[in-house]
Structures are given as structure tokens and as C-alpha cells.
Kinemage of the C-alpha trace (Angstrom):
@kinemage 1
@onewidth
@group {chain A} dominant
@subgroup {mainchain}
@vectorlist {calphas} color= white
{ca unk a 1} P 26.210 12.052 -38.480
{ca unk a 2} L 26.456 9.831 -35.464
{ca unk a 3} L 24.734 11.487 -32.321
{ca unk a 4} L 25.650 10.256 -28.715
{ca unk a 5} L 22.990 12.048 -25.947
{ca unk a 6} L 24.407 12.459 -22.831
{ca unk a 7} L 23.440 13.877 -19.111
{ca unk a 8} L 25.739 16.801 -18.777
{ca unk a 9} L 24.155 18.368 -15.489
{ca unk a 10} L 22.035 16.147 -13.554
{ca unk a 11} L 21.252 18.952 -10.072
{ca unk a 12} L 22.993 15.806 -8.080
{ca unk a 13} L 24.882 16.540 -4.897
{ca unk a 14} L 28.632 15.452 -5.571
{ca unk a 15} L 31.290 14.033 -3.686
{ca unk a 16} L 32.615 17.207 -2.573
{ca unk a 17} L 29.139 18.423 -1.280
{ca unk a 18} L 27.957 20.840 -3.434
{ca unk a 19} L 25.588 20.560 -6.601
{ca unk a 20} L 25.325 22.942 -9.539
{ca unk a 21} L 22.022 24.033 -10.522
{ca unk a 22} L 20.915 22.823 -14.638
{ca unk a 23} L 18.295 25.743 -15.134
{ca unk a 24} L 20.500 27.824 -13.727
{ca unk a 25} L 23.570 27.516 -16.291
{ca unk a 26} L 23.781 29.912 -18.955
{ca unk a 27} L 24.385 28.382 -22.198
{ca unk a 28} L 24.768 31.381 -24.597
{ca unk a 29} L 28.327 31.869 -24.571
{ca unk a 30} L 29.397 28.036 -25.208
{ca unk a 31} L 26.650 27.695 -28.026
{ca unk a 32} L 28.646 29.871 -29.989
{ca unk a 33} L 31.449 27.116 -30.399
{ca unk a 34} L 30.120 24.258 -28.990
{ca unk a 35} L 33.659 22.339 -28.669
{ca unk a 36} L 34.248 19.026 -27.205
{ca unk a 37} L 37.109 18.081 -25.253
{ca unk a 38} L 39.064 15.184 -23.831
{ca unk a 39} L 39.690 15.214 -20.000
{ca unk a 40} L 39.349 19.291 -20.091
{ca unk a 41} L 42.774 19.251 -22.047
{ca unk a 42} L 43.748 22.294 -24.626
{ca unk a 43} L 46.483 23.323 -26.874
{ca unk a 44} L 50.062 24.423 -24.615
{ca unk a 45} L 53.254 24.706 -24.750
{ca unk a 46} L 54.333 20.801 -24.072
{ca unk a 47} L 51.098 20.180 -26.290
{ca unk a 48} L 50.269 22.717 -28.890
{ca unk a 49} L 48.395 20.129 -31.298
{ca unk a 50} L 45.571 19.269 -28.873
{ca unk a 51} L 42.358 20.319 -30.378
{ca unk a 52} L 38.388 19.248 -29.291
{ca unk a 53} L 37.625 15.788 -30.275
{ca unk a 54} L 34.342 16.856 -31.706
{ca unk a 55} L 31.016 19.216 -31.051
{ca unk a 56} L 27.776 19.357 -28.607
{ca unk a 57} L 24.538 19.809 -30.444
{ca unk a 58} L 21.137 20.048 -29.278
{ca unk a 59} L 21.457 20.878 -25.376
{ca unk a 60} L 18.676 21.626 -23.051
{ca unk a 61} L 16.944 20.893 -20.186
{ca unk a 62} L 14.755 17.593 -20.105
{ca unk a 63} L 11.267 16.892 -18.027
{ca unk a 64} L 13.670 16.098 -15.016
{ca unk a 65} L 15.378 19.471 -15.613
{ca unk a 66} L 18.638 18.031 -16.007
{ca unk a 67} L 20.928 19.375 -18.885
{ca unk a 68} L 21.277 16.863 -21.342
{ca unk a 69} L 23.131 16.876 -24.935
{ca unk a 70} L 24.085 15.173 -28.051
{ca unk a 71} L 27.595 14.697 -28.753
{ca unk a 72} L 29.082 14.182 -31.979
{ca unk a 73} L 33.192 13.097 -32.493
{ca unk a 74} L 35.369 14.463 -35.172
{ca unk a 75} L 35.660 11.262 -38.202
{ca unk a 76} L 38.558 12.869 -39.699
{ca unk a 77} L 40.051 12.639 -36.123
{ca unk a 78} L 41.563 9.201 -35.695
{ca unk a 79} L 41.963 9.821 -31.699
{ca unk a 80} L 38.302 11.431 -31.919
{ca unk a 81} L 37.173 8.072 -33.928
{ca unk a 82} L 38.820 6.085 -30.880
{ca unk a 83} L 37.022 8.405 -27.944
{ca unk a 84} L 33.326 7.141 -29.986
{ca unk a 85} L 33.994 3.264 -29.859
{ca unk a 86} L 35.073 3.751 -26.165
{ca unk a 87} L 32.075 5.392 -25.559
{ca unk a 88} L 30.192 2.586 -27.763
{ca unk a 89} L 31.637 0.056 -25.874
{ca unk a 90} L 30.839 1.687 -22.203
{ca unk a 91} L 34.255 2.182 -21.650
{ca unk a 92} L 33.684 5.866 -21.282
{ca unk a 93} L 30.278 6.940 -20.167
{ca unk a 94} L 31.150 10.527 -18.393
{ca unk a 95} L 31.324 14.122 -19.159
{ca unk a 96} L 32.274 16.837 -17.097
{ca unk a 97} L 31.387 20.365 -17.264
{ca unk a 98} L 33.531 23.496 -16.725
{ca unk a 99} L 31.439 26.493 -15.954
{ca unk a 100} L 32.266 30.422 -14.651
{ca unk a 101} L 30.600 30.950 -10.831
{ca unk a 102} L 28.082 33.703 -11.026
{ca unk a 103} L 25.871 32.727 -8.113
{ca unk a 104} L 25.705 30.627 -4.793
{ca unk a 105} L 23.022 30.079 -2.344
{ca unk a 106} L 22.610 28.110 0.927
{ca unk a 107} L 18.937 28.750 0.796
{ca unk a 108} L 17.018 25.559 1.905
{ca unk a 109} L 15.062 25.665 -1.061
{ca unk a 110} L 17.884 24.374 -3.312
{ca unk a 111} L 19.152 21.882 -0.833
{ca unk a 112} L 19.456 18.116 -0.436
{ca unk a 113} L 20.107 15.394 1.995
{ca unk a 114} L 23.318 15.022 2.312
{ca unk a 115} L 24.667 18.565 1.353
{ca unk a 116} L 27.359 20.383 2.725
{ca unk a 117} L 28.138 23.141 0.474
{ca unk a 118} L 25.660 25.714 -1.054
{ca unk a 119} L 24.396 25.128 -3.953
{ca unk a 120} L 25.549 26.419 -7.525
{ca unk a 121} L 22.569 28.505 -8.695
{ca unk a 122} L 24.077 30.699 -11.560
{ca unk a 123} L 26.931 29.499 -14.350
{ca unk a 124} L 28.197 30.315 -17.528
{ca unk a 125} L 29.210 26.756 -19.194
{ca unk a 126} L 32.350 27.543 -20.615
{ca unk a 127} L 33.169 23.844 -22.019
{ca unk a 128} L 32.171 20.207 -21.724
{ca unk a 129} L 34.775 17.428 -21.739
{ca unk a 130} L 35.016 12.984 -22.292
{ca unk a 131} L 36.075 12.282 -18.706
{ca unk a 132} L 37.874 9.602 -17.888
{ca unk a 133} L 38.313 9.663 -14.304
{ca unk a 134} L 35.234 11.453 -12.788
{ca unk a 135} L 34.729 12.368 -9.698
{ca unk a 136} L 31.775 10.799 -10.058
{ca unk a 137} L 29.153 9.994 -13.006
{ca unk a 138} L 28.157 13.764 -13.073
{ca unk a 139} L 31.682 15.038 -13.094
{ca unk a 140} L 31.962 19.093 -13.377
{ca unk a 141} L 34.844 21.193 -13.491
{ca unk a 142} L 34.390 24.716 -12.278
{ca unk a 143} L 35.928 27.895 -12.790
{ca unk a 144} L 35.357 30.012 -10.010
{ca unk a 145} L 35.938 33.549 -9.153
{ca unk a 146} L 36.640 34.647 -5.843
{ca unk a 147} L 36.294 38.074 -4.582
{ca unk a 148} L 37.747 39.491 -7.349
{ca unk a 149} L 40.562 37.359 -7.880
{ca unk a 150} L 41.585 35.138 -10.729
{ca unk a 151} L 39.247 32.754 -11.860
{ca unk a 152} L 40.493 29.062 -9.650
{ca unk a 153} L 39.854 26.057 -11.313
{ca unk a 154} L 37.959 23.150 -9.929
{ca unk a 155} L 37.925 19.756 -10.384
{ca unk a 156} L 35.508 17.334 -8.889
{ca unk a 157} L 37.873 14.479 -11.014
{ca unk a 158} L 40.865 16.189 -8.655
{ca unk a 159} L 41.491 13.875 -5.283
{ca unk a 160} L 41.836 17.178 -3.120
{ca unk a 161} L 41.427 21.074 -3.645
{ca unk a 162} L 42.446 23.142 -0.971
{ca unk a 163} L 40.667 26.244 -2.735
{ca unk a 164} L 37.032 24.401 -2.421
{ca unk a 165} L 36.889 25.818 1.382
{ca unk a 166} L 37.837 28.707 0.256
{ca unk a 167} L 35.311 29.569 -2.743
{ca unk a 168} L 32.466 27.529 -1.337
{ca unk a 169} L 32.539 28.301 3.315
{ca unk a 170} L 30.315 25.248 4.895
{ca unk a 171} L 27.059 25.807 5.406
{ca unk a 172} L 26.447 26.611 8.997
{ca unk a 173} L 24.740 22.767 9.418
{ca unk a 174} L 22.581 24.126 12.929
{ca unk a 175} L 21.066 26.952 10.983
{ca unk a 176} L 20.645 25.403 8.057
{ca unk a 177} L 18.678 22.441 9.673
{ca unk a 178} L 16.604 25.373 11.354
{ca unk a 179} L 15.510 26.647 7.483
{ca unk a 180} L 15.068 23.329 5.975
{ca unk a 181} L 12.495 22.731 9.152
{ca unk a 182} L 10.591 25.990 8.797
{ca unk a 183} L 10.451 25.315 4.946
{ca unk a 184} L 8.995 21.643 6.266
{ca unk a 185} L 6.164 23.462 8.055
{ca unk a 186} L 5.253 25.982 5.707
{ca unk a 187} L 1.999 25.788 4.569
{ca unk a 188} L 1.454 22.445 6.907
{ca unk a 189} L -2.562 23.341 9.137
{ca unk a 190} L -1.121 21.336 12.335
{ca unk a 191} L 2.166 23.801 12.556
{ca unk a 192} L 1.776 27.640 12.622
{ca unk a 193} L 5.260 29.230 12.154
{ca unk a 194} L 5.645 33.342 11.863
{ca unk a 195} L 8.083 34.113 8.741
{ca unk a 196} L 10.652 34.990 11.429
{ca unk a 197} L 10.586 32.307 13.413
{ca unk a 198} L 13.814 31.578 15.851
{ca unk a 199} L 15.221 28.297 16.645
{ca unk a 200} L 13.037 28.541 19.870
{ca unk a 201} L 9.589 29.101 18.106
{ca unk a 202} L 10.978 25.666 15.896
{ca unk a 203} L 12.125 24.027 18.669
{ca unk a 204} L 8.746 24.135 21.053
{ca unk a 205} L 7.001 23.488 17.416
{ca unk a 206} L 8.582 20.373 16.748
{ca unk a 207} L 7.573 19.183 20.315
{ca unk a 208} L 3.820 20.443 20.446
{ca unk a 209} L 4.021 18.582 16.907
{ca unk a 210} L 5.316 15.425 18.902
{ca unk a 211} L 2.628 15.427 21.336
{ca unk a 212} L 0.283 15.513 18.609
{ca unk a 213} L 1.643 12.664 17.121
{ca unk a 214} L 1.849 10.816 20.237
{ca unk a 215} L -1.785 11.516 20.930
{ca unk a 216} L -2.645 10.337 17.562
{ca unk a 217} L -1.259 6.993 18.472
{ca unk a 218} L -2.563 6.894 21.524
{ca unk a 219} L -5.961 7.200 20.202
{ca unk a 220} L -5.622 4.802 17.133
{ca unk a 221} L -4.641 2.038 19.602
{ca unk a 222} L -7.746 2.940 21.860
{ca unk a 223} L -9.886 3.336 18.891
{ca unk a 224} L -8.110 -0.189 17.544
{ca unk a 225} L -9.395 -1.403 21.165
{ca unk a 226} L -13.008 -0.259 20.786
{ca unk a 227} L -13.293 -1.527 17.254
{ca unk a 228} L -12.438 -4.834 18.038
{ca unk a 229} L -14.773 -5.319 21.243
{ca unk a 230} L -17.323 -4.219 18.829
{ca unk a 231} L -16.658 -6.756 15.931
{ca unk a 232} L -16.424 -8.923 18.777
{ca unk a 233} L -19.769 -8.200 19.966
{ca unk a 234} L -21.443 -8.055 16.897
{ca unk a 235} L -20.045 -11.715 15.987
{ca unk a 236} L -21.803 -12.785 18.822
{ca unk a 237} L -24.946 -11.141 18.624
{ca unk a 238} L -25.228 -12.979 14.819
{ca unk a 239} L -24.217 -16.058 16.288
{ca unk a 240} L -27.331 -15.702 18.935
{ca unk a 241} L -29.517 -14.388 15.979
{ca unk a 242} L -28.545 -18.009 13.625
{ca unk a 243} L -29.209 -19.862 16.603
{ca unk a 244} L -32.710 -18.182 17.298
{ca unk a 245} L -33.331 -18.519 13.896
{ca unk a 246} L -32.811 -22.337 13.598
{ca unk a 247} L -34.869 -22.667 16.947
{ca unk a 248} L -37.896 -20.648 14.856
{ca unk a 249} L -37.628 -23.303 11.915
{ca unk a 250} L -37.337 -26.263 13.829
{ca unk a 251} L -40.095 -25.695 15.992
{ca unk a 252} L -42.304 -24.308 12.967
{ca unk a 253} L -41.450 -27.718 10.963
{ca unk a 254} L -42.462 -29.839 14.294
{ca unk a 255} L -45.480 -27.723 14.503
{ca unk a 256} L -46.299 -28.572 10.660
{ca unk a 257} L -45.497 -32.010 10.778
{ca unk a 258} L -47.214 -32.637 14.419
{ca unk a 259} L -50.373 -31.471 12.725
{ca unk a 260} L -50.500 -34.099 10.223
{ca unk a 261} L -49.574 -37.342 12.677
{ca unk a 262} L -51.961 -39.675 14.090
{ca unk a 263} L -52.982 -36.932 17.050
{ca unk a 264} L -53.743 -34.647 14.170
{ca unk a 265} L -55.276 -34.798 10.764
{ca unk a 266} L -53.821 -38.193 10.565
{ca unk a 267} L -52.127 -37.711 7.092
{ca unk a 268} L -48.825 -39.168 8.259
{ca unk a 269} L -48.211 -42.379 10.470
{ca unk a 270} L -45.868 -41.829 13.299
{ca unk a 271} L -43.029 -43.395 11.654
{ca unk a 272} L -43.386 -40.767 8.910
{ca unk a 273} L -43.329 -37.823 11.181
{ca unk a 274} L -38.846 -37.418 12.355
{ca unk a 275} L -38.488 -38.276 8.363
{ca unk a 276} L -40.936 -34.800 7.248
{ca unk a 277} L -39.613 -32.538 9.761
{ca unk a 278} L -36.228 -32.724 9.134
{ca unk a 279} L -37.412 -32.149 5.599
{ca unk a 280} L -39.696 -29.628 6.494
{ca unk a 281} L -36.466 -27.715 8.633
{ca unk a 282} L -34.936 -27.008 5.237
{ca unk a 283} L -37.888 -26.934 2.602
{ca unk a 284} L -40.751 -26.157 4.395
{ca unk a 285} L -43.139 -24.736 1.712
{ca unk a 286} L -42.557 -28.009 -0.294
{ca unk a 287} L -43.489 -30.280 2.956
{ca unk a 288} L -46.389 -28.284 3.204
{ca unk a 289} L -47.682 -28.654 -0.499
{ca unk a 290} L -47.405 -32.494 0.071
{ca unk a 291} L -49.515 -32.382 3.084
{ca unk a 292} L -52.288 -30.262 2.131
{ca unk a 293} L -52.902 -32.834 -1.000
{ca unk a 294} L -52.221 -35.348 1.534
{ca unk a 295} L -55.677 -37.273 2.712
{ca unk a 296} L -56.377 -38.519 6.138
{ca unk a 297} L -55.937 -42.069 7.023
{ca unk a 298} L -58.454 -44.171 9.506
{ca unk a 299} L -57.443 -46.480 12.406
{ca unk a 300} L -58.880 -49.837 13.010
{ca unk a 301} L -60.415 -47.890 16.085
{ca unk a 302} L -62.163 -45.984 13.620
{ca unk a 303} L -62.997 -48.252 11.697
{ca unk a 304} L -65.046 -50.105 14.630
{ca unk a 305} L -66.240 -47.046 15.716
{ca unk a 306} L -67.583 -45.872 12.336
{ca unk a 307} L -69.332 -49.413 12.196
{ca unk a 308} L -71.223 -49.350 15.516
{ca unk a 309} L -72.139 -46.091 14.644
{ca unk a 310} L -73.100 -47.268 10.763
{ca unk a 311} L -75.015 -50.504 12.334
{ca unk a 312} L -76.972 -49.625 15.589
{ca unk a 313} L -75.636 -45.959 16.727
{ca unk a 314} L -78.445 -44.643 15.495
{ca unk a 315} L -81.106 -46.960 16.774
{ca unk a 316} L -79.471 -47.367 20.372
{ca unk a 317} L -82.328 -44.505 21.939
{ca unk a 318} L -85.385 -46.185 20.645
{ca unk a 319} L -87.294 -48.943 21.528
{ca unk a 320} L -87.801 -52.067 19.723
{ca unk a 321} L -91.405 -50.784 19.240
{ca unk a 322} L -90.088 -47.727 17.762
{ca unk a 323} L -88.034 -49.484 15.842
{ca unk a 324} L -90.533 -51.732 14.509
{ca unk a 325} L -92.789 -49.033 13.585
{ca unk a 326} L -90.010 -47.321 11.298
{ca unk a 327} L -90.095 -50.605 9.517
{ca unk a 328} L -86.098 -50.911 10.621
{ca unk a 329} L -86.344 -54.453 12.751
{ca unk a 330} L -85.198 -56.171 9.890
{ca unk a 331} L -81.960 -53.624 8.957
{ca unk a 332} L -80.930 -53.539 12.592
{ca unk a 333} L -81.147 -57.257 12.421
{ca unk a 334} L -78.847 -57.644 9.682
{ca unk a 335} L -76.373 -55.285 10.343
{ca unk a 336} L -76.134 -55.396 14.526
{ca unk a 337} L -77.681 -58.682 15.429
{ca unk a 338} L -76.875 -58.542 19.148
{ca unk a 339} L -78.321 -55.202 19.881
{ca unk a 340} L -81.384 -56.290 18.011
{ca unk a 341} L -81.811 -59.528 20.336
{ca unk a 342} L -81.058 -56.568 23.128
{ca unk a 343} L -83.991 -54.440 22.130
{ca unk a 344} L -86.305 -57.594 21.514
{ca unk a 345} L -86.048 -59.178 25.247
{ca unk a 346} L -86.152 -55.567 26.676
{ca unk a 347} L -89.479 -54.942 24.552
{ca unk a 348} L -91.110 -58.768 25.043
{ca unk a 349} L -89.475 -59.899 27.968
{ca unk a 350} L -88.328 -63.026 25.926
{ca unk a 351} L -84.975 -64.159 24.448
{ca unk a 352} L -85.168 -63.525 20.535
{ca unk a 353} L -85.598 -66.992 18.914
{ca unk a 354} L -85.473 -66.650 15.360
């Protein structure tokens, strides 16, 4: 057995402007001879040897509540046989519905954009049909009573119905825009509605609602304003803060290195120094492990100053008598012969002649 699933109901609004409700068609009567029909077409009088191409199995409402089946086409039917390949092919891909009215409604609730008619909210499915020529690709075929009358039959595959006014009167569109609003601000914090709310009590909430709104925006651009002159600011202030920073290392690296040069500790020669403090700017401890392993150097000035104070420094406030009595003539002889020919005139009066 070859099953073919199909959308019978989908809850769409159709061309004409109405929509028939899925959970709302009851399915009890049809199930008991699930038939299948071509184009809504049974035995008469010009054509008493019509019968259903085949049988629905398996209908019920899916997770997006539409009505959906599987149909299955008569094999021993050669027209049947022809219907299936069609539909294989995608040369048929519609059904149509033909249900009994029960109930209407115009309640918002079971409205959608774009409807004009109430809505279908109780059927009995009678039959479902191949379509050929739908109305559109949820064609339905209705049979409708009217105050009491004989049931009409309608056709959304029909081009006009004059009886559609009749069994289904237009939705009054003002009023009906009035519910659909309440029902928008139902349950809503910023709206407070009573349950019998006129058009008035909508009307003067739709504009409080607008002034809301309009404050809103008002505020999110001034609050848009402030943000920015903030980010500004704060871009600035870190700006300032790098550049204070930098100073702070610079003039700690000049500092370091400043220390070490010929005016200080005299561990690096003034053509080292610009070379270790722009080293110093970016590695500072590791400048500062080099210099405190780093010994001292002495100047030539030094070095003549460490002499005369090696040679005679420490004999310059004595005599030569005192000197002679130390036993230190002869060292300050060797190592500062001119202030030992000083002290020896000074002490005998006499030019040293030796």
C-alpha cells in the first residue's frame, strides 16, 4: 500500500477572506467512510459511474495543528492509478475539503492579518477531494447552512459566490481593529485597559503609549550623548595617564643611569650614558643588575691626585726635621723629590745638593 500525506487544513486565511479552524473540524462522521474524491465530483444522472478514486487514512492534527492525512488511490482503478502518478509527478499537489458549518466567530482571538471574514471555528468534514483548480493550495469546499435553510455549497476553487456575503457578513473592520488592540494590550505592565474598554479608553491608550515611546527615544539619544562624552573623556584621561607614565620611566632611567656617569659613581663614561638609558626606559631592572656589578673607573685627575697624595700628601704638615726623625727623608726623597728639596732649604736654609 502506497501512502501519499497531505495538508488537508492548514488554519490559513484564503482568498476569499475567511479561514477554517483544523482543531475545530469534527472528524467522526467522515472516518466512518473515509472516501476520496476527484474535484468534489459524485455519481448523477449525466454521470452515474463516478465513484472515489481511493481512501484517507491516518488523519490528525500535527505540532503546527494543521490537519494533515495520508491518501491512498484505488490500483484496480485505472483513472485512480492516473490521479497517483499526477500527484507523483507534482502535477497535482492540492486537496480540498468539504465540511458542514456548525460555528463562526469574529473574535480577535482567531484572527489574522489580512482577514475579512470570521473565522470557521466548528465543522463536520463531510469529504476530501484531488483538486485540480484550487482556489488556492489549501482549497476547501464548504457546505454551509444558513438560518435554517438548505445547506449552500461553497467553493473556494469557484471564481465568484454570491452566497459567501450572505453566510459569512464582513467583519465590522473599525471594531474589529478595536478588539485585536485590546487583545494587544492585555496583560502588557505599560498599558492598563478595563475588560470593557471603549474605543475612547483605546484611543487615549494608544497615545499615552506613544508618548512613552517617544520619551524612550528621547532619552536613549540623550543617554547615547552622555555615553559618548564619557568614553570620550575617559580616552583622554588614559592617554594623560600613558603619557605620565612614560615621563615616570624616563626620568627614573636618567636618574639610574646619571648615577653611574663620570659625576657619579663613575661606572659608565659619558659616551655610555644616552646608550643605558634608553635601555634602562624599557628594561630597567636588567640595567640596574649590570651596574651594581659594575666597578668604578678613575680619571687621569685621579690618578695624579691619588699620587700626590700616595708620595708627599702625607708629609706636606711636617717639617723636614720631623721628617727626618720618622726616618722618612729617604722615602719622601724617592717618591716626591721636589717637595723633599722644598722641606730641605726651608729646614737648612740651603738648596738640597745631593
Amino acid at each position: 500500500m502506497n501512502l501519499h500525506p497531505v495538508i488537508i487544513c492548514s488554519n490559513k486565511v484564503n482568498r476569499y477572506g475567511f479561514r477554517v479552524l483544523a482543531s475545530g473540524i469534527e472528524l467522526g462522521m467522515y472516518e466512518k467512510n473515509p472516501i476520496l474524491l476527484y474535484a468534489h465530483q459524485r455519481p448523477n444522472r449525466d454521470n452515474p459511474n463516478i465513484t472515489p478514486v481511493g481512501k484517507m487514512h491516518n488523519i490528525h492534527l500535527n505540532e503546527a495543528n494543521e490537519l494533515v492525512g495520508e491518501m491512498e488511490f484505488d490500483q484496480d482503478d485505472e483513472f485512480a492509478i492516473k490521479l497517483e502518478k499526477k500527484w507523483e509527478k507534482g502535477m497535482l499537489n492540492a486537496v480540498s475539503l468539504k465540511a458542514e458549518m456548525v460555528e463562526v466567530s469574529d473574535d480577535p482571538q482567531y484572527l489574522l492579518p489580512g482577514q475579512k471574514l470570521p473565522t470557521l471555528t466548528k465543522s463536520l468534514l463531510e469529504e476530501i477531494s484531488i483538486e485540480p483548480v484550487p482556489g488556492d493550495s489549501e482549497a476547501v469546499a464548504l457546505r454551509l447552512h444558513y438560518k435554517g435553510e438548505s445547506p449552500t455549497v461553497i467553493s473556494l476553487s469557484d471564481d465568484n459566490n454570491p452566497d459567501l456575503e450572505k453566510l459569512f457578513p464582513s467583519i465590522n473592520k473599525n471594531q474589529t481593529d478595536m478588539k485585536i488592540i485590546a487583545l494587544a494590550f492585555k496583560g502588557q505592565k505599560h498599558v492598563t485597559l478595563a475588560s470593557g474598554a471603549s474605543e475612547e479608553d483605546i484611543a487615549n491608550a494608544v497615545t499615552d503609549l506613544v508618548a512613552k515611546v517617544n520619551t524612550l527615544e528621547a532619552d536613549k539619544v540623550s543617554l547615547s550623548a552622555d555615553l559618548q562624552a564619557k568614553t570620550d573623556l575617559a580616552t583622554q584621561l588614559q592617554e594623560k595617564l600613558k603619557t605620565v607614565k612614560l615621563s615616570a620611566i624616563n626620568e627614573k632611567a636618567e636618574a639610574l643611569v646619571n648615577a653611574a656617569g663620570p659625576s657619579g659613581s663613575k661606572k659608565l663614561t659619558a659616551e655610555e650614558m644616552p646608550e643605558y638609558i634608553e635601555l634602562a626606559k624599557t628594561n630597567y631592572d636588567a640595567v640596574k643588575n649590570i651596574l651594581d656589578k659594575r666597578k668604578g673607573f678613575s680619571s687621569v685627575a685621579d690618578h695624579l691626585n691619588q699620587k700626590a697624595e700616595g708620595n708627599g700628601g702625607k708629609y706636606a704638615e711636617l717639617s723636614f726635621r720631623e721628617i727626618e726623625k720618622q726616618g722618612k727623608a729617604a722615602d719622601l726623597k724617592a717618591t716626591d723629590p721636589e717637595l723633599f728639596k722644598e722641606k730641605y732649604k726651608a729646614q737648612y736654609g740651603v738648596d738640597y745638593k745631593g
